[in-house]
Structures are given as structure tokens and as C-alpha cells.
N, C-alpha and C positions, 0 to 999 in steps of 0.2 A: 436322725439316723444314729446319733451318736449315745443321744439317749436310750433310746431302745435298743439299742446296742447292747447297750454296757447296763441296764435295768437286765436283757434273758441272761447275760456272762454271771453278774451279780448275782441271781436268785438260782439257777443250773449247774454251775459250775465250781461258782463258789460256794455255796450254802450259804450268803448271806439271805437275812428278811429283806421282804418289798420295802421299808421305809428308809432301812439302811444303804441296801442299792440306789432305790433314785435319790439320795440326798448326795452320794458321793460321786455317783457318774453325772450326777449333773453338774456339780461342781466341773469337776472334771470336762466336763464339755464345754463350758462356758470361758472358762480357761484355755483350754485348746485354741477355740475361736478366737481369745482374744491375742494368744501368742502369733497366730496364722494373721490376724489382722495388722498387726505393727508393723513388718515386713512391707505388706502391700503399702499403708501408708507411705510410710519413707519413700518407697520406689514414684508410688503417685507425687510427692512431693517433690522429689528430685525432677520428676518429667515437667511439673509446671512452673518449677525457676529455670530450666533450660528452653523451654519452649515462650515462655515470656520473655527471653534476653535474649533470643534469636537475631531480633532488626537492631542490637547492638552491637558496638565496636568494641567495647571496653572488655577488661577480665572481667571473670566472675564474681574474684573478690571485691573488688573493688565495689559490681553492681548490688553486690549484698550488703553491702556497708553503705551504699548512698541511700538506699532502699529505707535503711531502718534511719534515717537520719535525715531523710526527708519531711518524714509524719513523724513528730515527737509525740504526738496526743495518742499514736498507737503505743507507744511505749508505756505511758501512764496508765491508759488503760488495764496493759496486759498486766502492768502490777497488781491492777488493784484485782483481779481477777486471782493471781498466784496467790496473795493476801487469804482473800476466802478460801482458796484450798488448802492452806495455813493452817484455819481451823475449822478444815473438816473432820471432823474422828476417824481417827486412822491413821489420816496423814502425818509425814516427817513436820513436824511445826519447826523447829528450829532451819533446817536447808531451806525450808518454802518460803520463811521468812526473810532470809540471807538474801534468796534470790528478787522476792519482793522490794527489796531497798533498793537492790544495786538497778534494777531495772528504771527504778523511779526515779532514782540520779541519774541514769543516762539522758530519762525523758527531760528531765527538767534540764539537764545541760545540753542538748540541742535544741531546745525550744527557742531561747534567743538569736540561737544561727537562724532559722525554718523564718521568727517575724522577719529580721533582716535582708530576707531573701525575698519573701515578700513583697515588702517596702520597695525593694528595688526596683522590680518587676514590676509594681505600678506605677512609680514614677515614670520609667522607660515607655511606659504606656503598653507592655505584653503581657495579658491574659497569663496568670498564673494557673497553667497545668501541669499537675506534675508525670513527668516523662516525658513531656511532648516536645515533638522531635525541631529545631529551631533549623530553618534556614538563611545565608546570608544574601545579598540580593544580588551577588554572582549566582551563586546556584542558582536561584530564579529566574536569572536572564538564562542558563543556559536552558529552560524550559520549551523558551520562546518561540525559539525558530521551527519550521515547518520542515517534513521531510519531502522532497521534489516531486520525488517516484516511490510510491512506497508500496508492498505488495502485503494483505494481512491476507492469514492460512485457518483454517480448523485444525487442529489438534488431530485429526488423521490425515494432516498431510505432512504434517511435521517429518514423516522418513523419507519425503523426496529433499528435501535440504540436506540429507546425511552425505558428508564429505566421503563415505567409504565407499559407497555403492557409485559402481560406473555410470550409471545415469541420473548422476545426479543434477537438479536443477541447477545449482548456484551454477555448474563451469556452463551450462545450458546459455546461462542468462551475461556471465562473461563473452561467450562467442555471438552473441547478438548484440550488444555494444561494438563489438571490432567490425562484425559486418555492418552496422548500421555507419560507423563513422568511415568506413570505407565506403560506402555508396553516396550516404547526405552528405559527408563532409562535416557531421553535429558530434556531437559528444555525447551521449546518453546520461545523464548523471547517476551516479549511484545508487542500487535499489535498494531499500533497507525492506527488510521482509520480518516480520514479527507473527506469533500466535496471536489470535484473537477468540476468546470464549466464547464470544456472543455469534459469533459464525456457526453454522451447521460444522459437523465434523468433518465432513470432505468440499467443503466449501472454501473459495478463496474472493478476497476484495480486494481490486486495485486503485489506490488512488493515487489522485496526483493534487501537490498541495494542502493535504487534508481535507481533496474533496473525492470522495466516490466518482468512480470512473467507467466501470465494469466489475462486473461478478458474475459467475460461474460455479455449477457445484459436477466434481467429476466422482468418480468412482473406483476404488481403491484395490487392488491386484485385477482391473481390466485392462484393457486395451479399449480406444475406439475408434469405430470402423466408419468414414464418414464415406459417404454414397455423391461420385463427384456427377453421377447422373445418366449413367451406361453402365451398370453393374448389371454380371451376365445373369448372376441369379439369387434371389431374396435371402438374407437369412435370419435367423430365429434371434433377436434380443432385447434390451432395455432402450425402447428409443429415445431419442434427444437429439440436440444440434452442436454441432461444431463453434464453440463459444465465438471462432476469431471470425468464422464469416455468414455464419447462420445456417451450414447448408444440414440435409437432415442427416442424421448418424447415429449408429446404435454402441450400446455397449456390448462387447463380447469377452469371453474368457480370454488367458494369455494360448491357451493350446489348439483355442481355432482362430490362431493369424495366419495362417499358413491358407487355410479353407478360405478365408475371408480375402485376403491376397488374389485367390486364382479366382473370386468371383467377382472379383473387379475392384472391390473395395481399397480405399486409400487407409492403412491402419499405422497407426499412432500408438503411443506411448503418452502416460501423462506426463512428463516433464517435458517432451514435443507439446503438448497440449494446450500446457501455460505458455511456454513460450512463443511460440506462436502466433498467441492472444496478447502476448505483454509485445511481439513485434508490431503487427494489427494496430494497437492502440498506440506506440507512439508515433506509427507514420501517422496517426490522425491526430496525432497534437504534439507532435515535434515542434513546431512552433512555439510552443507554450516554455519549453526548454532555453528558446535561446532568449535571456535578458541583455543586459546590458553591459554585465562583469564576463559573460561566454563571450559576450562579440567582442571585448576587449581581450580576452585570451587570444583568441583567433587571430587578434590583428598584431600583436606581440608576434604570436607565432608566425608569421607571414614579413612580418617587419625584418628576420633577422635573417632573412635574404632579399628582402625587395624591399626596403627602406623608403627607398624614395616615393612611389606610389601612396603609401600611407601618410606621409607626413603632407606629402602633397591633397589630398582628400580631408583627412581628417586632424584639425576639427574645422580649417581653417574655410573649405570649401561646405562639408556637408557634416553636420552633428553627427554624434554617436548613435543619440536615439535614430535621427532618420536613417544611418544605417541600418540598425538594428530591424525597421520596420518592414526596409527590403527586403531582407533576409528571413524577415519572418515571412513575408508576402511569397517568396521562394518556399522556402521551406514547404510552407501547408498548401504548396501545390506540387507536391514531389519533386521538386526542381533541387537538383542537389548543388549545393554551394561549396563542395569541397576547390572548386576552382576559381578562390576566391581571386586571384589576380586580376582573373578576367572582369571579374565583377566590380571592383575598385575600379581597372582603368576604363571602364564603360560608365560608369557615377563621374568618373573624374572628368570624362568628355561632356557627359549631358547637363549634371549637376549645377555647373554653372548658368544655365539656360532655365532650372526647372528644380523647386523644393518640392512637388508635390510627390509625394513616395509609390503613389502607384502607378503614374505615368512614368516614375525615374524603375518600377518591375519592367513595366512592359520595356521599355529599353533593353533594358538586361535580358530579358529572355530572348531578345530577337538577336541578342550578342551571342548565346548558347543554342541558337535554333539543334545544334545537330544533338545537345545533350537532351533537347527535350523531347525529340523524334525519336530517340534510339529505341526506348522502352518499346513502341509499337510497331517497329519496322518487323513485317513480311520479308527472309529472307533478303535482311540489312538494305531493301533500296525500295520495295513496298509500302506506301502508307493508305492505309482504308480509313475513310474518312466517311463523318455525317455532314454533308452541306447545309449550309439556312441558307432558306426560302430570302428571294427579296422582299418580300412585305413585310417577313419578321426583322430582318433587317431596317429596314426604314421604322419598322414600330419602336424598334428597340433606344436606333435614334433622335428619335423625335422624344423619347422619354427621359433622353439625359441632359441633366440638369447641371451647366456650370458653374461654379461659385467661387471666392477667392481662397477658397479651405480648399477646393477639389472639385471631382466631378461625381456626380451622384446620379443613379438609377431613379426616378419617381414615376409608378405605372399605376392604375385602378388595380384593384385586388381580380377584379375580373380578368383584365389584362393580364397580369401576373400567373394568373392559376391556368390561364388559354396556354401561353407559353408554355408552362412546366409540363403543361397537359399534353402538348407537341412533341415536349423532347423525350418524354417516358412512352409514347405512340411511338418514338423513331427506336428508341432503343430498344423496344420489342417486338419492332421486326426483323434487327439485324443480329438477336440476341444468340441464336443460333448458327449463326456467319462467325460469327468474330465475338474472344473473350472479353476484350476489353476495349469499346466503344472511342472514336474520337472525334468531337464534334469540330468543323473546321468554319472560320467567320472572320470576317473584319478584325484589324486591330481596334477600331475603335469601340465597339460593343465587346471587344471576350473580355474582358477582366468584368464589367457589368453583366453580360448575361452566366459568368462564375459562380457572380455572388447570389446570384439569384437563384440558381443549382442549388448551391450550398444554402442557402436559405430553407428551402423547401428539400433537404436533405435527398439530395440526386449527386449521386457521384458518380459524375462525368468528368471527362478528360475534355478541356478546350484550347485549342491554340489557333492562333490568327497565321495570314496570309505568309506575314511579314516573317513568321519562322519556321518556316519550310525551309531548310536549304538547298541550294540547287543541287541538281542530280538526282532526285527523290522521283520515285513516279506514284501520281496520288491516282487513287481509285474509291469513286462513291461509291455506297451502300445503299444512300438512300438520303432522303432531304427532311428537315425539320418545317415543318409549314405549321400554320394555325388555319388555314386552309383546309375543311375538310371534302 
């Protein structure tokens, strides 16, 4: 452009000839360009030593000085380079030359520092790279440890962690620790919650341990509407489920909750969403929570008004670990332990009689009968109950197996799948009676026919004879038989 330019200005304007215009606007142009060009260099220069020294700590001086003191053989190089433009025709020969030596001295005097450095470096036995960033094996060990509860987000959920906005998660997930150790009596440990890229953008993964747990992906300025199974009338949106209990639910705008609301619908917010889901999940592995440093907390805590108790149980009657095993055994059965008193001086009566930790549960729990009843009591003195059949009974018995480790369930896988097949039969006839199911049996079979639930992942409530407390009035639903 600048050519033809300045060639029609030259031949039009000025009255110069054609050969005289393009020799001197092309000068001219070429010049131009190269002044326009220098600027931009610098600038690109300067962006790629500040964006290179970014993951540094040090000045900048400093990093330009190690820089050119690291490679000496760049420095020789570059002489010998300024050398020939020395004598290229045209060039200043005397400055280029100046600066040709002094460059060569510099190379040639840190070259002995560079082999020395070297040297060293392989003696030590580490890979000489240069820059490469060294760690000592503190930093290392702090690598190590695993986060308990960790919650990873996509990159569009990152504005529900925003401290500004009134609903925000984080105090979401603070009032779910307070409830949670108001109910179990557990401590929730710390969520640490980080971005993760490889997640979809409105996607979140919970783990626990650094193992996946649950995931969910929600949707970003909705609401959702989950459908509790009497909604007066359908409406129009994105379906999906309710991450924490499967049930089905759609996605809707924030300006029809109101619509959604009067048509029966249960509507949420997403930081209700996640949390919810992160409550959900640690009642089903709260257990995994309590080790062996929590249940020494707890007993500290408990010690510095009932002393005696403790010192009297632990360690000298029953280990920490086998505490710890009750209390898990509690725990992952919603049994809450926040009364731990009770609980120590029930191990402290039986303990001496009995190491085995799930016959020393069922103790405990028939010492909390009314804590464990509460949750399902009908107008506080109602309990609806599922009976077992006596044959499943005597089946049940006849299959446990005593050992000096414990006692153990062993059934044919027939047998086993009859059973489970009985009590998913029982619980879908009463499924519309009553929310939350409780099957009622012998002490001797409920901690086995639990496991066997939990095995075949049937989440039923089971409690034996022995912890009903008195005054309850119990009413069947209906009986668990393999009988058909």
C-alpha cells in the first residue's frame, strides 16, 4: 500500500519520473516498516522474559543475570556472531568489534563456574537441568497425605463458592457439619473443594480419600423441580433426577418456582442441591470418617467431665481399635453416638464378658432402644413394623456360623437371593403405607440378616425384639416370608 502510494503521490503530485518515485518510496517504505517493526520486537521481548519468570520467586535482575550465566557457550556464540557483523560492509567495525571481545570474556569467564556446577550436580547424583525447579523432601512429604472429603467442581460452578452472594455453598456446607454433629455425635471433617478441568463445566465429583464417590452434573441459573410423587400438574422442562435420592425432576427457570411450587413440585436451588447430596453421602459413609485419632478426640472430649468411665474402659478393659469398630458399627447404621457415655458404660458392663465388637453393637443398641425408635415413631408412641416369618427365622439360624473370630452368615447364593427376594416383596407392598420401612426380628439374626441387606444393597431399617422399649405400641404391615 505504501508503495503505490507514495509511486501515484511521486509521479501526480510531484512531477517526479516512474524510476525516480519507486526507488525512493520504496526506500521509504521499507524503512518505515522497519522502524514500526523494532517497537513491536522490544514489546514481544519484554512479554517473553516476564511470562518465562512468572513460576519465579526471585527479582528480575537477578533472573537475567543467572540466565546469561548459566549457558556460557551462548555467550561465545553470540560473539562470534557480532564478530561477522564486524565485517559486514556498512557496519560500525570498530563498536562491533568492542562489543565482540567483551562478550567473549564474559563467556569464557563463567564457563568454569557452569563445569563446576556441573560436576557437582552429578556427584549429588541430580540430573542437571537448567531451571528445573528442586524440591526438598519436606515439601514432598507435604504431597502425601490425602484430602478425607474432597468436593471437585467445573469451572461453571465456580460462582456458587462466591463468599458474596447470599447463597452461597461454602456457609451451606458449614450448617451441614453443625447439623450433622448435632444428630451423630461425628464431626464431618473438612471439605476441601477445588476446580477440576477435566470435569464438564457444570459438573461436580465427590470423593472421599481420593476415591470418587458420587457425581452429578446440574445446571447453571436453574432451579430444580423434583416431583416427590403427587404433583397436581406436569410441567414443561430438562428432565433428570435428584442426585441425593434418585427421584425424577426436571430443570426449570428461576421465574417459574412460584408455578412449580403450586403444582406440587419440591423446588431447590443448586447449592440446596449439592448439599443435600454431600448430606446423602456422608450418612452412607460416615463411618469411613471415624478412625482411630476422631475416636481419641471424642474420648479427650468426654474425659474432661467423666474421667472415670474412660480410664476405667480404655485401654485397660477394651482397645481403642475395638472401640473404634463399635462406633463405626453405630454409625453406618444411623445410630447416633453423640451419647457417648452411654455407650462406654454399656462396653464397660459387657466388655469384660465378650471382645467380639458386634455382639458388644448389639448390646449397645438395646442400651439406646428409645434413640433408635425415635426416627420412626407414628406420633411419638407408634412403631409399624415388618415381621419375619418363622421359617425365615430358623433359616436365618441354622446359617450362622460360630467361630472364635465371631459369628458369620454362610447361606447358598439361592438361599441368599430367596431372602432378599422376600424382603424387596415386603417392602413393596407396604411402600405406600409408610416412608420409611422397619423390618422387626430376633436379636439373634438382625445384625446378620443387615448385612445381608447391605450386601445386596437393600436399605432397610432392622431392629431386634430386645430394643423396643417399653410403652411403644407396635403395629404390622405385613410379614417377610420366602413362603410364597
Amino acid at each position: 500500500v505504501n508503495i503505490i502510494g507514495g509511486f501515484v503521490i511521486g509521479v501526480l503530485q510531484m512531477g517526479l519520473d516512474m524510476q525516480t518515485a519507486i526507488q525512493n518510496y520504496t526506500l521509504l517504505t521499507i524503512g518505515d516498516g522497519l522502524v514500526s517493526q523494532i517497537p513491536a520486537l522490544i514489546v514481544s521481548t519484554g512479554a517473553g522474559i516476564l511470562v518465562s519468570r512468572a513460576a519465579s520467586e526471585g527479582n528480575m535482575g537477578m533472573e537475567l543475570a543467572q540466565q546469561f550465566t548459566v549457558q556460557p557457550r551462548a555467550l561465545i556464540l553470540a560473539s562470534g556472531v557480532i564478530f561477522l557483523l564486524a565485517l559486514t560492509p556498512g557496519m560500525p567495525t570498530i563498536p562491533f568489534l568492542f562489543l565482540s571481545g567483551s562478550v567473549y570474556l564474559l563467556g569464557k569467564h563463567f564457563k568454569p563456574k557452569a563445569i563446576a556446577r556441573q560436576e557437582k550436580k552429578e556427584e549429588a547424583g541430580v540430573p542437571a537441568v537448567a531451571g528445573a525447579e528442586e524440591f526438598s523432601p519436606e515439601e514432598v512429604q507435604k504431597l502425601l497425605p490425602l484430602d478425607v472429603l474432597e468436593l471437585e467442581i467445573g469451572y461453571g460452578l465456580i460462582p456458587l463458592v462466591d463468599n458474596k452472594k447470599p447463597s452461597n455453598l461454602l456457609e451451606r456446607i458449614r450448617s451441614l457439619r453443625r447439623q450433622f454433629a448435632l444428630e451423630m455425635g461425628l464431626i464431618i471433617p473438612s471439605l476441601h473443594i477445588r476446580d477440576n478441568l477435566e470435569l464438564k463445566p457444570n459438573e461436580y465429583y465427590v470423593c472421599i480419600r481420593g476415591n470418587g464417590v458420587a457425581k452429578a452434573e446440574l445446571m447453571m441459573d436453574h432451579l430444580l423441580a423434583i416431583d416427590p410423587g403427587h404433583v397436581k400438574a406436569k410441567m414443561e422442562g430438562l428432565k433428570t433426577r435428584d442426585p441425593a435420592f434418585g427421584l425424577p425432576a426436571i430443570w426449570i427457570p428461576a421465574e417459574k418456582k412460584t408455578d412449580a411450587q403450586f403444582a406440587g413440585y419440591t423446588v431447590v436451588d443448586l447449592p440446596s442441591v449439592i448439599t443435600t447430596h454431600l448430606s446423602e453421602i456422608v450418612r452412607q459413609h460416615g463411618h469411613e470418617f471415624l478412625g482411630r485419632q476422631e475416636v481419641q478426640r471424642l474420648l479427650d472430649n468426654l474425659s474432661k467431665n467423666n474421667p472415670k468411665v474412660v480410664e476405667e474402659l480404655i485401654p485397660g478393659v477394651l482397645s481403642l481399635g475395638a472401640l473404634q469398630k463399635v462406633l463405626q458399627n453405630l454409625v453406618r447404621e444411623q445410630v447416633s453416638i453423640r451419647d457417648l457415655l452411654s455407650i462406654l458404660e454399656t462396653l464397660a458392663d459387657y466388655a469384660p464378658m465378650t471382645k467380639d465388637t458386634d455382639l458388644l453393637t448389639e448390646y449397645v443398641r438395646q442400651r439406646m432402644a428409645r434413640s433408635i425408635t425415635k426416627p420412626y415413631l407414628d406420633h411419638f408412641k407408634l412403631l409399624k413394623v415388618l415381621t419375619v416369618s418363622g421359617e425365615l427365622e430358623e433359616l436365618l439360624s441354622r446359617g450362622i456360623n460360630q467361630t472364635e473370630y465371631g459369628a458369620y452368615l454362610t447361606l447358598e447364593p439361592q438361599q441368599a437371593a430367596g431372602i432378599i427376594d422376600a424382603v424387596r416383596a415386603a417392602l413393596e407392598k407396604v411402600a405406600a403405607k409408610i416412608e420409611q420401612p422397619v423390618i422387626l426380628c430376633s436379636s439373634t439374626i438382625r445384625r446378620h440378616l443387615k448385612k445381608l441387606c447391605e450386601r445386596f444393597q437393600v436399605p432397610i431399617v432392622i431392629i431386634s425384639h430386645n430394643e423396643i422399649p417399653g410403652g411403644l405400641e407396635i403395629k404390622s404391615l405385613g410379614e417377610v416370608s420366602t413362603k410364597r
